[in-house]
N, C-alpha and C positions, 0 to 999 in steps of 0.2 A: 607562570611561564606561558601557558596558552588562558586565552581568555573563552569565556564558556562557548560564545560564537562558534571560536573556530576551533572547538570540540566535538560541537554539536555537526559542521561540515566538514572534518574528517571522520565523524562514525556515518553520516548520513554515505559520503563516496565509500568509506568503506561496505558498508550494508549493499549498496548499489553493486561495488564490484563485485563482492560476493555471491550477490545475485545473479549477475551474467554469468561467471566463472561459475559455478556450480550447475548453473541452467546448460552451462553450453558442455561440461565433462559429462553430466548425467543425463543430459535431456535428449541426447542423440543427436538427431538431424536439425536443430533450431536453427533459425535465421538470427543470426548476429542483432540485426537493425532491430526487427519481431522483438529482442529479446530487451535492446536496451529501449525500447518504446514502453513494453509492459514495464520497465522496470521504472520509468520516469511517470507511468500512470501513478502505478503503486505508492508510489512515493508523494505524491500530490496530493491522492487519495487519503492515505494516512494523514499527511499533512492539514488539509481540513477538517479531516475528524478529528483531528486533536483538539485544534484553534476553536470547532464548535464547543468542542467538551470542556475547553479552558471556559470561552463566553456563557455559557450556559451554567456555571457552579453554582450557580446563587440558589438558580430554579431547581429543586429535586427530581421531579416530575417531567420539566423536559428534558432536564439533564439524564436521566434514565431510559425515557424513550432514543435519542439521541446514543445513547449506550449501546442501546440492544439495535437499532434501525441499522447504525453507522455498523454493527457488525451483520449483519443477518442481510445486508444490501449486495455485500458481495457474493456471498454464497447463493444467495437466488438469481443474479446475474449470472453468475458462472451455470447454473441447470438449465437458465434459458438459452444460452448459447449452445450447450449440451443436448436439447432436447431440438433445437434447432438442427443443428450440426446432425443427428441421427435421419431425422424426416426428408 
């Protein structure tokens, strides 16, 4: 009935709205726009760290570094905007 496509862009809008909706019951005061911009970062973000992690299967080595970078990239970005933001 549905082809895998358009499975994958109704979880991808679902996950999306979810995000705003969730952000915006519990996040308090957020800016609507603020919310669906992070949420189309996010989203693109993941987006290439997959497609690297698809390209990279062969390689173990880079395929791992690329594992652990694509994860650990975000969370250091978020403590410099955090350690920004305090100063």
């Amino acid at each position: 009935m549905y082809t895998k496509k358009r499975r994958a862009r109704l979880a991808v809008g679902a996950g999306l709205s979810l995000f705003v909706l969730g952000s915006q019951l519990f996040g308090g005061n957020a800016n609507l726009l603020a919310l669906l911009i992070s949420a189309v970062l996010v989203f693109l973000y993941a987006w290439a760290y997959f497609g690297l992690l698809r390209y990279f299967v062969d390689s173990l080595m880079v395929w791992l570094l690329v594992y652990i970078g694509g994860a650990l990239l975000p969370l250091l970005i978020a403590l410099k905007l955090i350690a920004a933001a305090q100063s």
